[in-house]
N, C-alpha and C positions, 0 to 999 in steps of 0.2 A: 504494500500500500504506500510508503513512504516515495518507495521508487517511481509509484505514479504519479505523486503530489510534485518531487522535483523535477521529473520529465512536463509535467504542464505550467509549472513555473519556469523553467529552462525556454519550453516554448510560447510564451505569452512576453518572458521578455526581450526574446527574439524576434517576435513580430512589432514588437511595441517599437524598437530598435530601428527595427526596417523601416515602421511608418517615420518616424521621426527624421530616421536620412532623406525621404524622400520630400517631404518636406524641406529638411536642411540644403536641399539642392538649389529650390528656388529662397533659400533666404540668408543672405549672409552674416548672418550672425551665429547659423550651428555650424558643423563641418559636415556637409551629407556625404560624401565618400567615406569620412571615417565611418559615420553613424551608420552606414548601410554593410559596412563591413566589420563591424563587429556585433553588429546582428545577426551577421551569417555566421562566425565565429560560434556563435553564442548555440545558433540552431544545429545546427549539424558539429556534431561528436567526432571528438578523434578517429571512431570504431567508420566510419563511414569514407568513401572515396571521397566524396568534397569537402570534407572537414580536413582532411591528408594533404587536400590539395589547394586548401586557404592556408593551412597552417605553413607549410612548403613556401608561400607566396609571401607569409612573413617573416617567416625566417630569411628568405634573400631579399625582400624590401626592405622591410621595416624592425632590422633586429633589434633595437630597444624594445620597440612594442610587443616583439616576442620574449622576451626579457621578463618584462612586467607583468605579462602572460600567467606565464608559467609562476614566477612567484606569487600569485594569488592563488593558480591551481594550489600550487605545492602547501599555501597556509589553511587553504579549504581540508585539503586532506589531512591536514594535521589538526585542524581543531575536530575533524570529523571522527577521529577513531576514538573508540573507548577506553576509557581509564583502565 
């Protein structure tokens, strides 16, 4: 059950992400190319070919932003496991 609650929160704020880049495209005050790209980020999981293949894309674009990434994954998982 848990797994369901994070899988529909994962995906609600990966759409929410999407809308908001696309938006950000016509407005220049957000960034809509980041915002639309870390909506996809967000949606699609390492386990899948297009997650493989955004993350790939930031790892040779934008390696800080893959940096920053992964140490958030890496403190999720840590606060995540049991005493």
């Amino acid at each position: 059950m848990q797994q369901n609650v994070k899988k529909a929160i994962r995906i609600t704020v990966g759409v929410i992400l999407l809308g908001l880049g696309i938006v950000g495209l016509a407005l220049p005050v957000l960034q809509g190319w980041l915002t639309i790209f870390a909506g996809l980020y967000v949606l699609f999981p390492e386990e899948t070919t297009i997650g493989r293949k955004i993350r790939t894309w930031v790892r040779r674009r934008r390696h800080g932003l893959h940096e920053q990434l992964e140490a958030r994954k890496e403190r999720r998982r840590r606060q995540s496991r049991p005493f």
